[in-house]
VEXVO-295383 format. One record per residue (C-alpha): residue in one letter; x, y, z. Coordinates in steps of 0.1 Angstrom, whole numbers, plus 5000, padded with zeros to 4 digits. Each point is the difference from the previous one (the first is absolute). Layout:
N
AXYZ...
END
This chain:
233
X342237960739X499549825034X496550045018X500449825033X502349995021X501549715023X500750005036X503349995014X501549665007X502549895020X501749614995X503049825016X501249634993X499849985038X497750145030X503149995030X500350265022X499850035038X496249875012X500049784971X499449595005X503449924992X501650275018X498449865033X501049674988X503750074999X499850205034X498549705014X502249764983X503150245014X497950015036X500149645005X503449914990X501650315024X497549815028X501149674989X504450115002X499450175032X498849655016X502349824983X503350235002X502449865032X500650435008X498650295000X502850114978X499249744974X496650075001X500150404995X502849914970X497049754985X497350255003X502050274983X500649744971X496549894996X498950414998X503350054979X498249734975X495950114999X501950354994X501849884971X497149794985X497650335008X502650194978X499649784973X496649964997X499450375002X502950014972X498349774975X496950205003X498750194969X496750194995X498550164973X497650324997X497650064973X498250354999X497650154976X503150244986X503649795011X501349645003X502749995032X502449715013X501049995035X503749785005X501549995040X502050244986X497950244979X498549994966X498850214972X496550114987X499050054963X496650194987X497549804982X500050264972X504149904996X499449674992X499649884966X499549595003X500049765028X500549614992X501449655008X503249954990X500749714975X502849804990X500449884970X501149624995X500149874967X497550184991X497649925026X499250305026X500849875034X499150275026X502050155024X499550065039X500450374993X497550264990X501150314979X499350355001X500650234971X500650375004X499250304975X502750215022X503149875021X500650335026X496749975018X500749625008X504250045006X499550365020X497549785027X501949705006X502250005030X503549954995X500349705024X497949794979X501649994967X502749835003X497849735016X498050054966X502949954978X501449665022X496249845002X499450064960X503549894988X498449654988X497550184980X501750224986X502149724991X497449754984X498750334978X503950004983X499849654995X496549994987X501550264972X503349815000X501850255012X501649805029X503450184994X499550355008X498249885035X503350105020X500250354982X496150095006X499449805034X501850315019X499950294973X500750305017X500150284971X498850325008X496249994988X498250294984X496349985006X497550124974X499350325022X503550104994X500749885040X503749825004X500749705026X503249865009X501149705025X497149795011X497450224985X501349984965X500849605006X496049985009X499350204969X501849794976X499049685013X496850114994X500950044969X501749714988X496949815020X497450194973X501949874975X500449655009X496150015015X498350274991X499450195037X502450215026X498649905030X499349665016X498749805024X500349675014X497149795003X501049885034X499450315014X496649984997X497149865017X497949904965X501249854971X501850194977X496749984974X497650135028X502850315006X499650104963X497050004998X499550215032X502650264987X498650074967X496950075013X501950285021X501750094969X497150014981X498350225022X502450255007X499650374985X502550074975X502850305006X499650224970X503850085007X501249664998X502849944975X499049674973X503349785004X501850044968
END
């Protein structure tokens, strides 16, 4: 039984928005070489047609750092992700195990840049996500997926499983189809092959994936337990 509680913390692998250093950095950047092909264009023509590149540009590169963005929230009773294009949010008191992935090489452990979540129940985590970002999840993990059928040589059912869209049945008695179900049975087939649903890249973060364990477990650890919580079977 938990008898503290933590305080809500927010992370991102980057601090960029509009204020920031670097976003005045780029404005400036953008600033100075509009100034510089106005006094260098031979018409004003040329020069409006430069400017509207150079803005076409910063907006593009603005895009893509606010796209490569990810930030994490811990609370006392819920773990959330937040994507550019949405995310999902699991309780504390849903989550069974939390761990580095591992690879194993000849039988030496080698670890992975991917931390793993396990999950006592699959609705809560699948009814949360958004749509938009699952078939993101499903491109980005393709490779691990893959190395956890190789590590159980099972290389040869990789093409059958990397895209399996059965209709999925969840323990609650809820049925999924399209990119629902696909999410669900990845998840799956990833349990198998590594023992959690859920993962995360290290990159993401702004600690190393050791410090990030460490942090979360203490949030798991501290979270009050849902009497109606399902045990996974």
């Amino acid at each position: 039984m938990a008898t503290y509680k933590l305080d809500t913390l927010h992370l991102t692998n980057h601090h960029f928005h509009v204020g920031s250093s670097t976003s005045k950095l780029i404005m400036g950047a953008s600033a100075l070489a509009a100034f510089t092909l106005i006094l260098m264009s031979p018409s004003t023509q040329t020069a409006v047609l430069s400017i509207i590149a150079v803005v076409a540009v910063g907006m593009y590169g603005y895009y893509l750092i606010l796209k490569s963005k990810v930030s994490y929230t811990l609370t006392a009773s819920h773990f959330q992700q937040h994507l550019f294009k949405g995310g999902w949010v699991i309780k504390w008191n849903n989550i069974s195990n939390i761990g580095l992935c591992t690879y194993n090489q000849d039988g030496w452990l080698q670890p992975l840049p991917w931390i793993g979540i396990k999950l006592k129940q699959y609705s809560p985590y699948i009814d949360s996500i958004c749509p938009r970002i699952v078939t993101e999840i499903l491109m980005t993990q393709r490779t691990l997926l893959y190395l956890g059928a190789r590590q159980h040589g099972r290389e040869g059912i990789f093409e059958d499983i990397v895209l399996d869209s059965d209709p999925y049945k969840s323990e609650d008695g809820k049925k999924y189809r399209g990119l629902l179900a696909m999410l669900a049975n990845r998840m799956q087939h990833q349990r198998e092959f590594h023992e959690y649903d859920i993962f995360i890249a290290v990159s993401d973060l702004d600690r190393s994936g050791e410090e990030f364990v460490g942090l979360a477990r203490r949030y798991l650890a501290a979270a009050e337990p849902e009497s109606n919580t399902k045990c996974e079977s």
